[in-house]
C-alpha positions as CSV (number, residue, x, y, z in Angstrom):
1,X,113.1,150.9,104.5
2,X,113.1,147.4,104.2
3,X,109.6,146.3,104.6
4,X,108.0,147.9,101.6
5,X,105.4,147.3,98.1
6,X,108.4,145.2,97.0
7,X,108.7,143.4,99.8
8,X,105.1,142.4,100.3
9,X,105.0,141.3,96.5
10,X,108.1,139.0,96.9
11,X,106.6,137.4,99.6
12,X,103.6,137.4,98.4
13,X,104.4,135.4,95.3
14,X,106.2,132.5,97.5
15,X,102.8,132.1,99.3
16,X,101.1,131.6,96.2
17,X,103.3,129.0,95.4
18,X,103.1,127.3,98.8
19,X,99.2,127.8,98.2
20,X,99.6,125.7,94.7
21,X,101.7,123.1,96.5
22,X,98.7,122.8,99.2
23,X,95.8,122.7,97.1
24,X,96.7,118.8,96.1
25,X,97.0,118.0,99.9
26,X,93.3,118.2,100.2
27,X,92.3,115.2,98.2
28,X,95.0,112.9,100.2
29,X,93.4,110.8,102.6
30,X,95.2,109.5,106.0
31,X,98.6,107.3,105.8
32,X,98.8,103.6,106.4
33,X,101.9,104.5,108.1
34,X,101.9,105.8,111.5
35,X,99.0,108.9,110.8
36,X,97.1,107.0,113.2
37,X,98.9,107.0,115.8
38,X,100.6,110.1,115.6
39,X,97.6,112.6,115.0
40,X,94.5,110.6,116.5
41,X,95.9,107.8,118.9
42,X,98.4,109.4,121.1
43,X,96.9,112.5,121.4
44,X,93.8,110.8,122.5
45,X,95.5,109.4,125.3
46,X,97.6,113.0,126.1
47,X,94.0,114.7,126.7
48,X,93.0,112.3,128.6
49,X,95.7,112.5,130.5
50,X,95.5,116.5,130.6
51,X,92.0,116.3,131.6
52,X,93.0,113.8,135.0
53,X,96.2,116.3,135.6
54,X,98.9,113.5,134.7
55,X,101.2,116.3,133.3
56,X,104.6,114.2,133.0
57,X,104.0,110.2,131.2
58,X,105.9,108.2,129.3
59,X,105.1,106.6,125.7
60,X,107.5,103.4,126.8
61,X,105.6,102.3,129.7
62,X,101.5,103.2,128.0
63,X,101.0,106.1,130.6
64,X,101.4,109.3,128.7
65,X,101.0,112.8,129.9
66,X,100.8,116.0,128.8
67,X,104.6,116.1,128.4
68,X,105.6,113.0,127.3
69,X,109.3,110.9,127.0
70,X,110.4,108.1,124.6
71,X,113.9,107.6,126.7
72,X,113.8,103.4,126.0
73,X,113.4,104.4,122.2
74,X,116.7,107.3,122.6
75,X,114.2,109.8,121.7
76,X,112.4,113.0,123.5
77,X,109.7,114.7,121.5
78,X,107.3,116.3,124.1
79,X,107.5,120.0,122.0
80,X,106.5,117.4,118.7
81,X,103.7,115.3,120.6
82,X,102.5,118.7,122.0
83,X,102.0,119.3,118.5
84,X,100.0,116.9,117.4
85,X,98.1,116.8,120.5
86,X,97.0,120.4,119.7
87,X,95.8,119.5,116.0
88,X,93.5,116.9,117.1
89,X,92.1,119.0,119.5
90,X,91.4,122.1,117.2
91,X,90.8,120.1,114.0
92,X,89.1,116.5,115.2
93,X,89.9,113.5,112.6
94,X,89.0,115.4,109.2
95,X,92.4,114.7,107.2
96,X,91.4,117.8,105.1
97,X,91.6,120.5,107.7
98,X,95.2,118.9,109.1
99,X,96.6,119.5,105.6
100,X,95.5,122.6,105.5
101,X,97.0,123.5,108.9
102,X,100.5,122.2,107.6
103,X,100.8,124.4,104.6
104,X,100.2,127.2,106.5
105,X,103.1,126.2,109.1
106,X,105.2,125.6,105.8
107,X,104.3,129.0,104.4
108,X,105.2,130.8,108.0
109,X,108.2,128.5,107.7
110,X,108.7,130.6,103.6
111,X,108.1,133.4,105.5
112,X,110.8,133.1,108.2
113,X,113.4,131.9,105.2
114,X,112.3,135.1,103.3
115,X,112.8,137.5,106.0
116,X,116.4,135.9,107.1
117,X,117.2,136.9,103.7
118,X,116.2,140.2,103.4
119,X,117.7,141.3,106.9
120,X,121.1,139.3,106.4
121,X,121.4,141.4,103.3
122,X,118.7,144.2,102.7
123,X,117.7,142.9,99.7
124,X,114.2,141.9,98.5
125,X,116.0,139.2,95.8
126,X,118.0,137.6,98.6
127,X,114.8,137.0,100.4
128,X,112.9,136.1,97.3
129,X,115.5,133.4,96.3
130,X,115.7,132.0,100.1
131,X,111.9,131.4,100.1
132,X,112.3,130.0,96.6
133,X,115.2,127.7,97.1
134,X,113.5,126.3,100.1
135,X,110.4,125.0,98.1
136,X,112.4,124.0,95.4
137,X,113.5,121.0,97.5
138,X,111.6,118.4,96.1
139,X,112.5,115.4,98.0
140,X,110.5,117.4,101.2
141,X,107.5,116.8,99.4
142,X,106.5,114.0,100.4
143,X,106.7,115.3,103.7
144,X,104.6,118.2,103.0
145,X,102.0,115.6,101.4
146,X,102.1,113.2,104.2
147,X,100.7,114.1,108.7
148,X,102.9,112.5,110.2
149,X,106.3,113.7,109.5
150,X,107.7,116.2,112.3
151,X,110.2,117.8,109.8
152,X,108.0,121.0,109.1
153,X,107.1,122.1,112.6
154,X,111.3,121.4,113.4
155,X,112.0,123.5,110.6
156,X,109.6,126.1,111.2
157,X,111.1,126.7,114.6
158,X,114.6,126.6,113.8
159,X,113.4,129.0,110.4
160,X,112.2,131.5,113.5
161,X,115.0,131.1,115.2
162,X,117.4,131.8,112.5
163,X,115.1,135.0,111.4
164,X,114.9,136.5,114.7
165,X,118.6,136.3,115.2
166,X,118.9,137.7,111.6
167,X,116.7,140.5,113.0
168,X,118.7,141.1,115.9
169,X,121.9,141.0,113.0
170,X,120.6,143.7,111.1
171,X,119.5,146.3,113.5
172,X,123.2,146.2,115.3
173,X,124.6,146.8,112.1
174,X,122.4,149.0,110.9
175,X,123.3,151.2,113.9
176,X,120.1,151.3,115.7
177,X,120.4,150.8,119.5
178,X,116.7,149.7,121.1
179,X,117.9,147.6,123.6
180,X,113.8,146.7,123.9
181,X,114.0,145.4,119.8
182,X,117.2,143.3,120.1
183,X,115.8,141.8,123.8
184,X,112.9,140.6,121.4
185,X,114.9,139.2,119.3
186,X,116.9,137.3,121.6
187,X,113.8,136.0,123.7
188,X,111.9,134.5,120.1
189,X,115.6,133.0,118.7
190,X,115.9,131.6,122.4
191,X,112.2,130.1,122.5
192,X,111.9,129.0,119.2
193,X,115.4,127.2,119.5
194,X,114.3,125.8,122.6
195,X,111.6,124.3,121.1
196,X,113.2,123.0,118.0
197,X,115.0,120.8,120.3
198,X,111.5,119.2,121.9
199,X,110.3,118.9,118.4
200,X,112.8,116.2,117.3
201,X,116.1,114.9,119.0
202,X,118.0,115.9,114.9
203,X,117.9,119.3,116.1
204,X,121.2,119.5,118.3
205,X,122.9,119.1,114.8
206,X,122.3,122.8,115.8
207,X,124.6,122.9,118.3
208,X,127.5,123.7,115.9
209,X,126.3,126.7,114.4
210,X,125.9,128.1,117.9
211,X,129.2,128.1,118.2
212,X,130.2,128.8,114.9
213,X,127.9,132.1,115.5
214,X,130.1,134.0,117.9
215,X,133.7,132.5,116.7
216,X,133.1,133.2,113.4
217,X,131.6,136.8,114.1
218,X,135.9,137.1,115.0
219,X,136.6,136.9,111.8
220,X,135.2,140.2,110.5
221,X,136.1,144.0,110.6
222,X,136.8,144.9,114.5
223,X,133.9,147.4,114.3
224,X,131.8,148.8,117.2
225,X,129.4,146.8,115.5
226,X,130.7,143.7,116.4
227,X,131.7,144.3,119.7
228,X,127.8,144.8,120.0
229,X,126.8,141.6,117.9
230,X,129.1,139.7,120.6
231,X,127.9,140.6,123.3
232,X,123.9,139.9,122.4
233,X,124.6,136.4,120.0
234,X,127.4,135.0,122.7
235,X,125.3,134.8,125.9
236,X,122.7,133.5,123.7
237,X,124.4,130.7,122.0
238,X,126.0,129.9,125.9
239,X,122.9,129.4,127.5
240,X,121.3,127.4,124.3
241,X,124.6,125.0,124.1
242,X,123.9,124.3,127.5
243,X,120.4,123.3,127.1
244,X,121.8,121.5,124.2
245,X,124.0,119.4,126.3
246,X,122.2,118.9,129.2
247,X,119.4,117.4,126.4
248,X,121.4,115.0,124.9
249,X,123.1,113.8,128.5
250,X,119.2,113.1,129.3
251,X,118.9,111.4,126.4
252,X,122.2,108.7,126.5
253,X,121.6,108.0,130.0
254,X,118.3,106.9,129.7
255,X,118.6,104.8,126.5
256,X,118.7,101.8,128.1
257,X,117.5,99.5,125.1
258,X,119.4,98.8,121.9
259,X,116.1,99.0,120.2
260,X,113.5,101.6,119.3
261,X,114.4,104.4,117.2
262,X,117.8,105.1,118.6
263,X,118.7,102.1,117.4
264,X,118.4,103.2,113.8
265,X,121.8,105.7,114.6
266,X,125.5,104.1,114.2
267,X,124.1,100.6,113.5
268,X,124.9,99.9,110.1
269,X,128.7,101.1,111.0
270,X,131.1,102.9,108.1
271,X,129.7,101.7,105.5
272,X,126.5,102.5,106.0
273,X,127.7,106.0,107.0
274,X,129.8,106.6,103.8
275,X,126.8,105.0,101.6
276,X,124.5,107.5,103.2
277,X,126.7,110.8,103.2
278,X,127.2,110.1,99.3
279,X,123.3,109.7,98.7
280,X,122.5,112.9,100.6
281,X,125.1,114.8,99.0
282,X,124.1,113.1,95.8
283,X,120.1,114.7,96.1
284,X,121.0,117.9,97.3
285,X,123.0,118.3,93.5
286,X,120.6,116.6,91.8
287,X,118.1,118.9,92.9
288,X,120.2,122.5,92.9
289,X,122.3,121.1,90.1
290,X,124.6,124.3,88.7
291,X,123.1,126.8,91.0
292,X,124.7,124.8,93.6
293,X,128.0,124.5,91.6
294,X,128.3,127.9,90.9
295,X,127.6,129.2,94.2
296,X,129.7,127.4,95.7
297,X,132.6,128.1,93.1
298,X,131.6,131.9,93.5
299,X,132.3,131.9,97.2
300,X,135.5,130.2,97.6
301,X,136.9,132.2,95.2
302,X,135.5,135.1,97.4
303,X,136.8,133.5,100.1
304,X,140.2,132.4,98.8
305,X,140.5,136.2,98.0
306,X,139.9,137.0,101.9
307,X,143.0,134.4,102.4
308,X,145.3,135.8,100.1
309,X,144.9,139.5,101.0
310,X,144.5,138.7,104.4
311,X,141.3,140.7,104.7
312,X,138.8,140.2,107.2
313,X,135.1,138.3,106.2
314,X,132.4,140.5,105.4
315,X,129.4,140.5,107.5
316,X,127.7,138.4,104.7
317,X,130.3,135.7,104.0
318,X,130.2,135.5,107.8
319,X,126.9,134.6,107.8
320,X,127.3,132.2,105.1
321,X,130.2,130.6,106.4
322,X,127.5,129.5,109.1
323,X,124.6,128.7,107.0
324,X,127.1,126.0,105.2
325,X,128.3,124.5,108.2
326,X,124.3,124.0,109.2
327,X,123.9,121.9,106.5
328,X,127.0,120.2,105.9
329,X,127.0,119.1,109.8
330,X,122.7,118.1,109.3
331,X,123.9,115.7,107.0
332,X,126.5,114.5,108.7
333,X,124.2,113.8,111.4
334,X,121.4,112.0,109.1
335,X,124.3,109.7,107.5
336,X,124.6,106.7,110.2
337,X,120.9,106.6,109.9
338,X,120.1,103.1,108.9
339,X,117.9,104.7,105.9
340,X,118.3,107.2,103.3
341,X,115.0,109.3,104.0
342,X,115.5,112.5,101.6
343,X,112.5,114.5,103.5
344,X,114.8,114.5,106.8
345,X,117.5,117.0,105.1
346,X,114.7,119.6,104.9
347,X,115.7,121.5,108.6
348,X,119.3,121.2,107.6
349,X,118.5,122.0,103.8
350,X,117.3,125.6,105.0
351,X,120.7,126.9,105.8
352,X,121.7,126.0,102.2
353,X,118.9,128.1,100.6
354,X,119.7,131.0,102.3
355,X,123.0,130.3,101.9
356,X,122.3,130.1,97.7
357,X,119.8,133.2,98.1
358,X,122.8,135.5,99.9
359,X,125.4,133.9,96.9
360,X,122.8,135.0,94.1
361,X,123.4,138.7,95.0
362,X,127.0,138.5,94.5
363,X,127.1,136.0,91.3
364,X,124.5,139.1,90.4
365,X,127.4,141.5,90.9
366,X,129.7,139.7,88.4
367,X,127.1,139.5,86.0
368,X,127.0,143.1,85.9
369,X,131.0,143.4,86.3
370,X,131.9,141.0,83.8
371,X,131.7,141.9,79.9
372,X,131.8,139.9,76.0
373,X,132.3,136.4,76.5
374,X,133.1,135.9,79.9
375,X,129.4,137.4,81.1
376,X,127.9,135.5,78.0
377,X,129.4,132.2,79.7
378,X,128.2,132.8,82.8
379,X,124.1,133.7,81.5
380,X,124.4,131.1,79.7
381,X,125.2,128.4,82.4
382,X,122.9,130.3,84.4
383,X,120.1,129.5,82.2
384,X,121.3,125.9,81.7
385,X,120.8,125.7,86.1
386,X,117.2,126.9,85.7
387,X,116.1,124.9,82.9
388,X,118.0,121.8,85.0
389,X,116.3,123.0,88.0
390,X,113.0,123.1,86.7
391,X,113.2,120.0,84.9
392,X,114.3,118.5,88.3
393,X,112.2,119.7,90.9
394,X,108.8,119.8,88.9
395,X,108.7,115.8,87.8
396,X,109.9,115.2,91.4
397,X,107.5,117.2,92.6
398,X,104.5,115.3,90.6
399,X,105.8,112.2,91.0
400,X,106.5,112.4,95.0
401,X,102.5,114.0,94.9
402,X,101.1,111.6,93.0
403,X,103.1,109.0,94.6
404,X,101.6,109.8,98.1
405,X,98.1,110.7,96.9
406,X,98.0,107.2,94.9
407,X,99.6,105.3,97.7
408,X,97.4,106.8,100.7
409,X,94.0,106.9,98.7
410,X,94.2,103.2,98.1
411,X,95.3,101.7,101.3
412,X,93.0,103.9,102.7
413,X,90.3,102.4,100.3
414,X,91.5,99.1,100.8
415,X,91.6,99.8,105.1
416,X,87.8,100.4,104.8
417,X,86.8,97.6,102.3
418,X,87.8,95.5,104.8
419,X,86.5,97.5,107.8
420,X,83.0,97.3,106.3
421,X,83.0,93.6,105.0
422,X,84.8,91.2,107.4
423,X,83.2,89.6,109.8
424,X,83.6,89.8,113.1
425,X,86.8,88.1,114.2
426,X,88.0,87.9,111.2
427,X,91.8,86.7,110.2
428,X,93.5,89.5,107.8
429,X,96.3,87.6,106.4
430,X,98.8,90.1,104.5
431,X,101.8,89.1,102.1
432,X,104.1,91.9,103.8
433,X,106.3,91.0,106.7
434,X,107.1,91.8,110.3
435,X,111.0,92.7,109.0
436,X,112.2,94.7,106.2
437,X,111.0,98.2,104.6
438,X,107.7,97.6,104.8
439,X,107.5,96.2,108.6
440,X,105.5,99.5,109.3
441,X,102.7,98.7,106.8
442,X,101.7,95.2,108.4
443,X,101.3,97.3,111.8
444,X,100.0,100.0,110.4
445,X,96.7,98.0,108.9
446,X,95.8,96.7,112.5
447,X,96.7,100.8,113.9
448,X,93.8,102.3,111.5
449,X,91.7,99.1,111.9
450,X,91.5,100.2,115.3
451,X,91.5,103.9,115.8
452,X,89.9,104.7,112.6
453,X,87.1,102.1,112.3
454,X,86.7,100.4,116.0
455,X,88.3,97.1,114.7
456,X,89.9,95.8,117.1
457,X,88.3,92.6,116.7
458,X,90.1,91.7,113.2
459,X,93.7,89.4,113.6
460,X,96.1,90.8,111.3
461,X,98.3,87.9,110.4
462,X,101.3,87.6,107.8
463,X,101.5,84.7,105.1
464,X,105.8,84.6,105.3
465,X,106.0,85.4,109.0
466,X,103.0,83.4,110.4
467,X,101.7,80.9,108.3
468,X,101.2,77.4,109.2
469,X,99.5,74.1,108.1
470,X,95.7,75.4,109.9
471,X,96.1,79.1,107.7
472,X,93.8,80.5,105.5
473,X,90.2,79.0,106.6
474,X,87.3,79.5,105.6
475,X,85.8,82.9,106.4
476,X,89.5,84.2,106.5
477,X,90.2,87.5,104.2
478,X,93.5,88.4,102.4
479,X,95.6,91.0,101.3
480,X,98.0,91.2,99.0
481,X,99.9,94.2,97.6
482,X,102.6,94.3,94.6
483,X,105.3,96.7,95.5
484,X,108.9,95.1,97.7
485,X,106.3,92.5,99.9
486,X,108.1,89.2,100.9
487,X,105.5,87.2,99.3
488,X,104.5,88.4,95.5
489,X,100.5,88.9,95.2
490,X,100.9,86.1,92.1
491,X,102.6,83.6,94.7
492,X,100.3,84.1,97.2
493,X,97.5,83.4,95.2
494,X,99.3,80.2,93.5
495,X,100.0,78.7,97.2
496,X,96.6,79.6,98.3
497,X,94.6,77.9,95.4
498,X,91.4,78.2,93.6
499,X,89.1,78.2,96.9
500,X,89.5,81.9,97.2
501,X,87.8,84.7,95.6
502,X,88.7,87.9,94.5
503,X,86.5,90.7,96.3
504,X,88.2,94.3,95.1
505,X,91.0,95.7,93.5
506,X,92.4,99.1,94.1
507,X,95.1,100.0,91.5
508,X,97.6,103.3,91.4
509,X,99.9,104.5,89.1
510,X,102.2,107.1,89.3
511,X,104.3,108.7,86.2
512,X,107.6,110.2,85.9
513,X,109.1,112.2,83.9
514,X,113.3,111.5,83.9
515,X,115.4,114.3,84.6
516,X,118.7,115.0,83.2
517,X,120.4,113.7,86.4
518,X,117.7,110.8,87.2
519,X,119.6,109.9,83.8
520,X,123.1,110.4,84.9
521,X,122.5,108.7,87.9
522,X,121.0,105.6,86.2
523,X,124.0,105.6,83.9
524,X,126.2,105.8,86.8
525,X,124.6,102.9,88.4
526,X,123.9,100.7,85.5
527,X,126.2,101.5,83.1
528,X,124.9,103.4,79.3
529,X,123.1,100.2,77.8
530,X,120.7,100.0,80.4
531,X,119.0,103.4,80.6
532,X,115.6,103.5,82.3
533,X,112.7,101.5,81.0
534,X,110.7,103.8,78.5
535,X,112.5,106.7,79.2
536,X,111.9,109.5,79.1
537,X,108.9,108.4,81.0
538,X,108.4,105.8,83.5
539,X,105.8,104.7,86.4
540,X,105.6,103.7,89.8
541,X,102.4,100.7,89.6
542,X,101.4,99.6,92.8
543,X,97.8,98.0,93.1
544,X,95.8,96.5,96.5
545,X,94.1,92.6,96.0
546,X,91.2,91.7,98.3
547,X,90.7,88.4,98.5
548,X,88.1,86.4,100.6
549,X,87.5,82.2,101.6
550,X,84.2,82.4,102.0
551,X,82.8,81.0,104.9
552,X,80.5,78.8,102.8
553,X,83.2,77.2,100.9
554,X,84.4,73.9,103.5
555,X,87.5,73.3,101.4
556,X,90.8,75.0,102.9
557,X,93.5,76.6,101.4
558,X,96.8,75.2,101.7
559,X,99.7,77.8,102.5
C-alpha cells in the first residue's frame, strides 16, 4: 500500500520546509510593483461588477466583469483575475494573511509534486525528492516572496493535473479496473488543465506534452495495460488540445495592438531568443548543478541501451521522456521574452523535478550494482552535487528573501512618508523614468498612492522624462532612489541645489554569499582578474531619499 507511516512522514517533512520558507513572508509588506493593482484594485472593480451582474468585462476598455479579457494586451487571464478577486474578498487588504494563503497553495502545489512521484513509481523517495527538487529552485523565490506573481496558482494547477493523471497511470498499471476511480481522475486532470490555461496564457507550452502523452505511451511493452492507458489519456489529451487551440486562435485574432504584454514575445528577434534560451539553461544548472548532470547522463545511457537492443521504454522512462520535453519546450516558450525573469521557469521547472526525483531511484540502483572504485566515484560526485546544491540554493534563497523583504519594506515605508506628509496637491518628482527596467516603479508610486492611501490628489512627475525650466517649486517633494534610475540620487540633488531639504532616509541591504557557480559564471563573464567585489561575500545596497522644497523657502530649484 502506497499511502502509509512512510508516506505521511515524507510529506510531512516537505511541508515543514514550505512552512520555514513561509514564515519570512509575514514580515514583507505590499510591492511597489503592481500588488496594488493586482490584489486590491481590480478585484475591487470585479465585485463591483459581480454585485450589478456584469459577468463578461474587459480590462482594455475600464469595464471589468466577473470574467474578464486582456485581448488588446494578447493576454486572457480570467481563471488568474478570478483568483485574486477571491483573495480580497476572503482576506481584505492585510498583506499578512495573503502570504499566508500563498504558501499554503505552494505547499498543495509540494503535495501534488510528491504524489506524481510516488504513483509514477511506488516509491516514497521518488516522491520525497520530487517535492524536494521543486523547492530547491531558488530563483522562484522571489515569487513565493512577492503577491503578485501568477506563477504559483499556474503551477499548482498544472501540479494537479499532472498528479491526477499519474493517479489514473498507476491504477491501470497496477491492474485495478474501477472505471468510477479512473473517471475521477480524468475529470480533476481535465479541470485543473482547463484552468491552468485561464490562469496565464504560458500554459499552452502544455500543449506538447498532451501529445507527447499518448505517442509516447507507443513506445512501451504492447501490454493490456497500455491498450487501457490509451484509451483513458488519448481522448483526454484530444479534447484538452482542442481547448488548447481554440484558446490561442481567440487570443491572435483579437491582439489587435502591438503593445501591451504580448508585445514583450518575438520582439527582441534571434538574438534576443538565443541570449535568453542560454540564460535559462544557464540557472536551471547553476541551481541542480551535478544532480542535473548525472541524471541526465544516467538516462541516456538508459535510453541509448533501449536503442541498441531495440527494447521497448519502460513505463518510467516513458514518463520521463514527457516530463523533459515539459520543460525543455517551457523554456523554449519563455526565451523570446523580452526579459530574462528566472521565477517564470517554475510551472515548466516542475516537470524537471520529477523528472530528477524518478532518475534518483535508478542512479540509486547503480549505487547498489556498482562495486570498489567505480561506486566510490559515483558517492563521491554525489556528495560533491549536494554540497554544490546547498551552497547554491540556500544563499539564493536568503539573498532573493532578503532582497524582496528589504526592497518592499522600504518603498513601502517611503509610499507612506509621503502619504502622510505632502500636502495636498503636491508634485512627487522621482529620478526613475517612464522607459527602461524600472518604468513599473514610477507607476507603481501613483498605483499605491491611490488605492492604498486615497492619494489621488499627489502628481507623480519624473526629473529625466518631465522636467522643465518651472520644475521643482516650492512646496514640491522628491524622490530619489540609488539602484539602475536614469538620474543618480547624487545628480539629482547637484541639479537641484541647496534649497531643498532632506526629510527621511530609508536604507536596505542585502548580503550574499557567492556560490561556486555565481563564481564560474563571473569568471566566464569577466574573465579571472576580475572576480566579484569582496568575494566571497557581497551586497545588494539600495536606499530611498526624501527630499522636500519647502513651501516657505521663495527660492526655486533649478532642474
Amino acid at each position: 500500500m502506497l499511502l502509509n507511516r512512510y508516506t505521511l512522514l515524507s510529506l510531512g517533512v516537505l511541508l515543514a520546509l514550505v512552512l520555514l520558507l513561509a514564515i519570512p513572508a509575514l514580515d514583507i509588506s505590499w510591492s511597489l510593483v503592481d500588488d496594488a493593482t493586482h490584489s486590491i484594485e481590480r478585484p475591487r472593480l470585479m465585485l463591483d461588477a459581480l454585485h450589478e451582474g456584469h459577468w463578461i468585462g474587459s480590462l482594455n476598455s475600464g469595464q471589468p466583469g466577473v470574467i474578464v479579457t486582456e485581448f488588446a494586451d494578447g493576454r486572457f487571464r480570467p481563471v488568474g483575475w478570478l483568483y485574486f478577486m477571491t483573495t480580497y474578498a476572503l482576506l481584505g487588504e492585510n498583506p499578512v494573511y495573503h502570504h499566508a494563503f500563498r504558501f499554503v497553495l505552494l505547499a498543495v502545489t509540494v503535495s501534488a509534486t510528491f504524489l506524481v512521484g510516488l504513483w509514477l513509481s511506488g516509491s516514497n523517495t521518488v516522491g520525497f525528492l520530487s517535492g524536494l527538487f521543486l523547492i530547491l529552485y531558488t530563483p522562484a523565490l522571489e515569487g513565493y516572496y512577492r503577491l503578485s506573481p501568477w506563477e504559483i496558482p499556474l503551477t499548482m494547477l498544472l501540479a494537479s493535473g499532472l498528479a491526477a493523471m499519474a493517479f489514473m497511470f498507476r491504477r491501470v498499471y497496477a491492474g485495478r479496473q474501477s472505471t468510477l476511480a479512473l473517471a475521477i481522475g480524468f475529470g480533476v486532470a481535465f479541470f485543473a488543465l482547463i484552468l491552468a490555461l485561464g490562469a496565464k496564457e504560458s500554459s499552452v507550452a502544455f500543449a506538447p506534452v498532451l501529445v507527447a502523452l499518448p505517442v509516447g505511451a507507443l513506445l512501451t511493452a504492447r501490454s493490456p495495460e497500455r491498450k487501457r492507458w490509451l484509451r483513458w489519456i488519448t481522448p483526454l489529451a484530444v479534447i484538452l488540445l482542442i481547448v488548447y487551440a481554440a484558446y490561442l486562435l481567440v487570443i491572435l485574432a483579437n491582439h489587435a495592438t502591438e503593445q501591451g504584454y504580448g508585445s514583450n514575445y518575438g520582439s527582441g528577434g534571434i538574438a534576443i531568443f538565443l541570449r535568453n534560451l542560454v540564460a535559462y539553461c544557464w540557472a536551471i544548472l547553476r541551481n541542480y548543478n551535478l544532480f542535473l548532470l548525472i541524471g541526465l547522463a544516467s538516462f541516456a545511457s538508459r535510453l541509448r541501451t533501449h536503442w541498441q537492443t531495440r527494447q521497448p521504454l519502460s513505463a518510467t522512462d516513458y514518463w520521463q521522456l514527457v516530463l523533459l520535453l515539459m520543460t525543455a519546450v517551457g523554456v523554449i516558450f519563455q526565451s523570446p521574452f523580452r526579459a530574462i525573469i528566472e521565477r517564470y521557469l517554475l510551472p515548466y521547472v516542475l516537470g524537471l523535478a520529477i523528472f530528477l526525483g524518478l532518475e534518483a531511484r535508478h542512479i540509486i540502483l547503480y549505487l547498489n550494482q556498482w562495486h570498489g572504485l567505480r561506486r566510490r566515484g559515483l558517492v563521491v560526485v554525489l556528495v560533491m552535487g549536494g554540497v554544490f546544491l546547498l551552497w547554491e540554493t540556500v544563499p539564493t534563497g536568503l539573498i532573493n528573501y532578503e532582497w524582496v523583504r528589504q526592497r518592499e519594506n522600504s518603498s513601502y515605508q517611503t509610499m507612506q512618508y509621503i502619504a502622510a506628509h505632502a500636502e495636498p496637491g503636491a508634485r512627487i518628482w522621482t529620478n526613475l523614468s517612464r522607459s527602461g527596467d524600472y518604468a513599473e516603479l514610477i507607476s507603481g508610486i501613483g498605483r499605491v498612492q491611490r488605492i492604498f492611501f486615497e492619494r489621488d490628489d499627489l502628481a507623480i512627475l519624473s526629473l529625466s522624462d518631465d522636467s522643465s525650466p518651472g520644475c521643482c517649486e516650492a512646496g514640491d517633494w522628491i524622490i530619489l532612489w540609488d539602484h539602475g534610475a536614469a538620474l543618480a540620487p547624487e545628480q539629482a540633488v547637484g541639479e537641484l541645489g541647496n534649497s531643498i531639504r532632506l526629510e527621511q532616509e530609508y536604507d536596505y541591504t542585502a548580503y550574499r554569499l557567492f556560490s561556486p557557480a555565481t563564481l564560474i559564471e563571473s569568471i566566464l563573464l569577466n574573465g579571472p582578474m576580475h572576480l566579484p567585489e569582496r568575494a566571497p561575500k557581497s551586497s545588494y545596497s539600495y536606499t530611498w531619499y526624501i527630499y522636500h522644497l519647502p513651501s516657505g523657502d521663495s527660492s526655486e530649484a533649478a532642474s
